[in-house]
C-alpha positions as CSV (number, residue, x, y, z in Angstrom):
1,X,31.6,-5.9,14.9
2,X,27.9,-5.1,16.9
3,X,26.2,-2.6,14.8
4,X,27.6,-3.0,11.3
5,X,25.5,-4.9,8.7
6,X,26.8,-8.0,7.2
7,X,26.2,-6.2,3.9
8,X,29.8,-4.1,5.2
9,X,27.2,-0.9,5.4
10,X,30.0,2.2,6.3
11,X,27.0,2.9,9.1
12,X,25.9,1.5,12.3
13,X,22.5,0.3,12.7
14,X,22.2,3.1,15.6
15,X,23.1,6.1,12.6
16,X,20.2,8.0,10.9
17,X,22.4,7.3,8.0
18,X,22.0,3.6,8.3
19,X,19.8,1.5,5.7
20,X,16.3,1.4,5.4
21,X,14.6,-1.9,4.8
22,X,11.7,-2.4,2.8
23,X,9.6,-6.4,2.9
24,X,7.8,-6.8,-0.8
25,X,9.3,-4.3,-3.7
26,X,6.3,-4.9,-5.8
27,X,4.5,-2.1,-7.0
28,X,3.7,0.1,-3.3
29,X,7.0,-1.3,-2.3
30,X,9.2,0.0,-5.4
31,X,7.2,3.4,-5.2
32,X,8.1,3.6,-1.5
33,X,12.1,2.7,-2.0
34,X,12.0,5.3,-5.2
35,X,10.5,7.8,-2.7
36,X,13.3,7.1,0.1
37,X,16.7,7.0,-2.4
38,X,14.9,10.0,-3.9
39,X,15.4,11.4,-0.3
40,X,19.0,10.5,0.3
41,X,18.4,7.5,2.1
42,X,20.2,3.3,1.7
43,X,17.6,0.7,0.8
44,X,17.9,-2.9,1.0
45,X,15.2,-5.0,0.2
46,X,13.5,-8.3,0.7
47,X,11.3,-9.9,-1.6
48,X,10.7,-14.0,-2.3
49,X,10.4,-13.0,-6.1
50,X,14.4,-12.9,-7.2
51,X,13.4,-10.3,-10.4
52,X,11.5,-7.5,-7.7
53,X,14.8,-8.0,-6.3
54,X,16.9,-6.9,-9.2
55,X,14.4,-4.5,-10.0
56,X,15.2,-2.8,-6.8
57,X,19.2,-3.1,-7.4
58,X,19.0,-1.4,-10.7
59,X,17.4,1.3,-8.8
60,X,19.9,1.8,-6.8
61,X,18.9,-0.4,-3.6
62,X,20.0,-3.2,-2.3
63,X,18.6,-6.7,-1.5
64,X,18.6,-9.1,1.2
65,X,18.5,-12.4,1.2
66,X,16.5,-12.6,4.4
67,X,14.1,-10.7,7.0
68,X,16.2,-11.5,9.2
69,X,18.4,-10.0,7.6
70,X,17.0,-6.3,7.0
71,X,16.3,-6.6,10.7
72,X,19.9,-7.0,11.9
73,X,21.2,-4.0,9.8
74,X,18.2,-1.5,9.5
75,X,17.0,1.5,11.5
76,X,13.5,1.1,10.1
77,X,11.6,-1.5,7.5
78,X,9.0,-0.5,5.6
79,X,6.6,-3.6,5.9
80,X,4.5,-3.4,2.0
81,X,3.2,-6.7,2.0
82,X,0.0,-8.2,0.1
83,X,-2.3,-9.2,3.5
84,X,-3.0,-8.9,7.1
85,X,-1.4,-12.9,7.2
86,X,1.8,-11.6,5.9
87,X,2.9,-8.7,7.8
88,X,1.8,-10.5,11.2
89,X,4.7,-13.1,9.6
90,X,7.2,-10.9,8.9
91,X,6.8,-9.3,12.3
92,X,6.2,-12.4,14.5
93,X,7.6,-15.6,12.3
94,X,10.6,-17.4,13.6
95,X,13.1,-15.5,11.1
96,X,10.4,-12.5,11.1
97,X,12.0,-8.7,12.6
98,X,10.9,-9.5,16.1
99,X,12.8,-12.4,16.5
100,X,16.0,-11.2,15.0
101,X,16.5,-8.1,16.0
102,X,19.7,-8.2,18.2
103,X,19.7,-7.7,21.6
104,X,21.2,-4.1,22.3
105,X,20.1,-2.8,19.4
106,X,17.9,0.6,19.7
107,X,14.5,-0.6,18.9
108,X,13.5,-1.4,15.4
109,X,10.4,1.3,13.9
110,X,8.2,-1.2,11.6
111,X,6.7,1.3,9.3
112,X,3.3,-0.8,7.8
113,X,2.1,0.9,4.7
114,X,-0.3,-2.0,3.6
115,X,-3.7,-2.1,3.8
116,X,-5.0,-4.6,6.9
117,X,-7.6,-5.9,8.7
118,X,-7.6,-2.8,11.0
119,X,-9.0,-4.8,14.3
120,X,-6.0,-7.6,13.5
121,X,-3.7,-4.5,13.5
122,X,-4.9,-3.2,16.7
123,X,-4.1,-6.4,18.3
124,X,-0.3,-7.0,16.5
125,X,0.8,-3.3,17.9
126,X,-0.7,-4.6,21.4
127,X,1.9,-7.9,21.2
128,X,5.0,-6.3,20.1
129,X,7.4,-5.0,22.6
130,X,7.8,-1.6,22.5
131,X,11.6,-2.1,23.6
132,X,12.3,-4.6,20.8
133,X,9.9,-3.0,17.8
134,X,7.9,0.2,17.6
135,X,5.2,-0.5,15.2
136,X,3.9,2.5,13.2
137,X,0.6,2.0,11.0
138,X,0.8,4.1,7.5
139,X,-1.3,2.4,4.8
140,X,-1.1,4.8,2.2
141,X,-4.0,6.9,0.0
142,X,-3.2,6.5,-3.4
143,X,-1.8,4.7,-6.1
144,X,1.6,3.4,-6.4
145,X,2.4,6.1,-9.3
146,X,0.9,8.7,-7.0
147,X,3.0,7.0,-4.2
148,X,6.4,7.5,-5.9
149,X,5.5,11.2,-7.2
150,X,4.6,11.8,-3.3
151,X,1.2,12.5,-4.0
152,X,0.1,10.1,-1.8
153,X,-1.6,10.4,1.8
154,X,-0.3,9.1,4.7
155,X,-3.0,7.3,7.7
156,X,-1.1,7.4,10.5
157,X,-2.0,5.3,13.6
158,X,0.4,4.2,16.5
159,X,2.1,6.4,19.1
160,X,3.3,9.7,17.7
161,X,6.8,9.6,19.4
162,X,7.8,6.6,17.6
163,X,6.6,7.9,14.6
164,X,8.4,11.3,15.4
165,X,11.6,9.1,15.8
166,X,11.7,8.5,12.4
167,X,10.2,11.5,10.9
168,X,12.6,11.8,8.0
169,X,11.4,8.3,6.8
170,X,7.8,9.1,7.1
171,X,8.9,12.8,5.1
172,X,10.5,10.7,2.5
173,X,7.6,8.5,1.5
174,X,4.2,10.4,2.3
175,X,5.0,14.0,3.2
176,X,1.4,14.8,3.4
177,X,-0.2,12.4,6.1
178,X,-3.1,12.6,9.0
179,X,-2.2,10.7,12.7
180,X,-5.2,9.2,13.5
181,X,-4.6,7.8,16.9
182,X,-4.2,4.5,18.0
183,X,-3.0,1.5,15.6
184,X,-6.0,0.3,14.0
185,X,-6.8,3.9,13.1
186,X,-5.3,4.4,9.9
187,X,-6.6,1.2,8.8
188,X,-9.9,1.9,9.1
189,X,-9.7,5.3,7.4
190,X,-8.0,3.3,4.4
191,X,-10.7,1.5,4.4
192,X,-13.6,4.0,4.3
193,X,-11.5,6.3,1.7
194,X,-10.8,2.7,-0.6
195,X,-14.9,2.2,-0.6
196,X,-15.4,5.6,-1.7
197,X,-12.4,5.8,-3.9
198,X,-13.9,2.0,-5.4
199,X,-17.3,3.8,-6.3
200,X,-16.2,6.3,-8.2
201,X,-14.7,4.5,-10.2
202,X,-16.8,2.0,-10.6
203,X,-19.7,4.9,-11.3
204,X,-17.0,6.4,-13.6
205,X,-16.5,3.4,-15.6
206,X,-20.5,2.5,-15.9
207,X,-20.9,6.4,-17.3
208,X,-18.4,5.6,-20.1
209,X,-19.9,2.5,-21.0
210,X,-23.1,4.4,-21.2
211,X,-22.0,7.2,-23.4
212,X,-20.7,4.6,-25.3
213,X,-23.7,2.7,-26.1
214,X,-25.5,5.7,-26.7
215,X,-23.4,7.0,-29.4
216,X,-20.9,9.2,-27.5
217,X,-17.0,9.1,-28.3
218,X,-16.1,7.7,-24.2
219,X,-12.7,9.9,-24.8
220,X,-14.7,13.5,-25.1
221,X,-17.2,12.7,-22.9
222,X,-14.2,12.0,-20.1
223,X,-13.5,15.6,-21.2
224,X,-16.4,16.7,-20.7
225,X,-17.4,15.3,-17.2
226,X,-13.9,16.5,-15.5
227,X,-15.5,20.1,-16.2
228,X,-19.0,19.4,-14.7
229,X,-20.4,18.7,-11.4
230,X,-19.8,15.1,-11.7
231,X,-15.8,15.9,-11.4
232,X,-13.9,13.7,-9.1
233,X,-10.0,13.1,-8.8
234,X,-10.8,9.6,-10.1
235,X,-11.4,11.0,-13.3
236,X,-7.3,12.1,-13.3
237,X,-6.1,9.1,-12.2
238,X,-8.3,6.4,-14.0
239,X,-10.0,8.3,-16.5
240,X,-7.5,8.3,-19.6
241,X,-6.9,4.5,-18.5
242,X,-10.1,3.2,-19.1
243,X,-10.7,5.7,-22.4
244,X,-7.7,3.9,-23.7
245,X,-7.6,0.3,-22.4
246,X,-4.4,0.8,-20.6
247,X,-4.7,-1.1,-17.6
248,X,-1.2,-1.3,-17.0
249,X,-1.5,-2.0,-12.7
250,X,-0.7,0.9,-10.4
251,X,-3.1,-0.8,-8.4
252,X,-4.0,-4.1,-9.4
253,X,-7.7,-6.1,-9.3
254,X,-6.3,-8.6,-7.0
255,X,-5.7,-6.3,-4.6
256,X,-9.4,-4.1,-5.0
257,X,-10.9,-7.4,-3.5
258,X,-9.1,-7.9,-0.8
259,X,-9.5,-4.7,0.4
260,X,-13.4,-4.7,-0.3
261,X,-13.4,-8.2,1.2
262,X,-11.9,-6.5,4.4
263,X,-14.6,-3.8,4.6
264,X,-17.4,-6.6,4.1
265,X,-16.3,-8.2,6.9
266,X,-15.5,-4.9,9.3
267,X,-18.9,-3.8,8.4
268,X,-20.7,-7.8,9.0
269,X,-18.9,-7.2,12.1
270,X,-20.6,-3.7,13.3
271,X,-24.2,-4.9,11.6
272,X,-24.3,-2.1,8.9
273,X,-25.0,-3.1,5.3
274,X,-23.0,-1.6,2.2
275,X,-24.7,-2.0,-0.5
276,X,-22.7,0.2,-3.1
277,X,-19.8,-2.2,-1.9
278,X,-21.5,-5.2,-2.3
279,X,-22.1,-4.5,-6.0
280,X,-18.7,-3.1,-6.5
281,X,-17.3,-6.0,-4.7
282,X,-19.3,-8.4,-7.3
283,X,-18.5,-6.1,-10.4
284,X,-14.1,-6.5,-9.4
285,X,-15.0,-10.5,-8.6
286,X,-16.5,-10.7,-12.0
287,X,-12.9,-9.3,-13.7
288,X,-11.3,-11.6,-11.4
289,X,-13.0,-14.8,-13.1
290,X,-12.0,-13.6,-16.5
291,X,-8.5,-13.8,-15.1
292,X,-8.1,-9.7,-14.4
293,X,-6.5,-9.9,-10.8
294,X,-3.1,-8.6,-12.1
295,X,-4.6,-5.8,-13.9
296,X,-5.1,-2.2,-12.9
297,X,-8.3,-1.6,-10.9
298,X,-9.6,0.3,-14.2
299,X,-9.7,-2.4,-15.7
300,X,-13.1,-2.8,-13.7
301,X,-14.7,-1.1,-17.2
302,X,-14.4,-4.8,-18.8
303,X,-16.8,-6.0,-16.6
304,X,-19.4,-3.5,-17.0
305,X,-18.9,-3.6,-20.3
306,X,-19.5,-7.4,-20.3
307,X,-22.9,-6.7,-18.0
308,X,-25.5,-6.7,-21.0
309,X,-29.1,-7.6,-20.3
């Protein structure tokens, strides 16, 4: 029958009570379908790694065997891919949300909550057809642990009645979030709020090694710094990580330089040097040839610590 999923959902895909869909259930991805059963709401997933997939079952979600698939029986995907490369693909592919959608259908929101190349993003919400997919930009501030406590920050960009349309989604996974105009918009912001975000820690991480070599226990220095003028959230989030060698990933290495890559390149394009990137970019490249890139972004310690003269 139109409007049922072939998973036998009880809802039609027009309902508010019909499934949300989420493409890649790593770690933003889980976070975000923790945040939306938290809230009431059906998941089914889609992921090419078969364990993310049962990871999301014994949650409580459900998974799809297909894009195509989510896109035939959801109100709304949530698109948490890796790169710019892959959420053009599962938009625009053959078997991507575009192409499936079926014909009648109310239009399909694509809520985007990875981090892009902004000006790519600008250009995909410009192709899609507004009466076939309403594309709504909302990379996320945080970390995926801050993500699934709803800590995180929302960047919206896009128009704001298509994200009004599916408010309730957006509540469930970032109730705090900024619309920042056009697609592209929230994007960019990521981007400038990653490079700051990136220097801290990186300048958090070179003051324990310091303390360290001069004689200081890292751990009560840590202590110490949170109640100075130096303070920064950074030290909440990454502090205790690096003190104790936990890089456990709720943001991994991999992922630090692709973003920093993207800003690089954004700020080649507009003829503005970043230095402070630069060297943070080489610092997280350095952990990523000593085989790092799955590890949290603390992790970036280990390099400074390896930086001797």
């Amino acid at each position: 029958m139109r409007g049922l999923s072939a998973t036998n959902s009880e809802f039609p895909v027009t309902s508010n009570n019909a499934p949300i869909g989420i493409i890649g259930t790593g770690l933003m991805g889980t976070a975000c379908a923790r945040r939306l059963l938290a809230a009431g709401h059906a998941v089914t997933g889609y992921d090419v790694d078969a364990a993310r997939s049962r990871a999301l079952i014994a949650l409580g979600g459900r998974a799809a065997p297909s894009i195509a698939e989510l896109a035939r029986q959801c109100r709304a995907v949530v698109i948490a891919v890796f790169n710019t490369d892959q959420v053009e693909a599962a938009l625009e592919a053959p078997e991507g949300l575009l192409a499936s959608r079926p014909a009648g259908l109310p239009p399909l929101a694509a809520i985007c909550v990875s981090t892009c190349d902004p000006d790519r993003i600008t250009a995909l919400a410009q192709r899609l057809p507004a009466a076939r997919v309403q594309f709504i930009e909302m990379p996320v501030s945080g970390t995926s642990e801050q993500t699934a406590r709803g800590e995180a920050l929302g960047l919206v960009g896009g128009d704001p009645a298509a994200a009004d349309a599916v408010r309730d989604v957006l509540d469930a996974l970032c109730p705090r979030r900024h619309h920042l105009g056009a697609a592209g918009n929230g994007g960019r912001a990521k981007l400038a709020i990653n490079l700051i975000l990136g220097i801290n820690r990186a300048a958090l991480a070179e003051g324990l090694v310091f303390a360290e070599r001069m004689g200081l226990d890292p751990g009560r220095l840590l202590a110490v710094a949170r109640d100075s003028a130096a303070y920064s959230q950074i030290m909440d989030i990454k502090g205790r990580k690096m003190v104790d060698g936990d890089f456990t990933p709720h943001g991994k290495i991999a992922q630090t330089l692709k973003d920093f890559a993207l800003m690089l390149e954004q700020a080649q394009r507009l003829h503005q040097q970043l230095p402070l990137a630069a060297t943070y970019a080489d610092i997280v490249a350095g952990c990523m040839a000593n085989g790092e890139a799955e590890l949290d972004n603390a992790a970036v310690i280990r390099e400074i610590r390896r930086r001797h003269s």
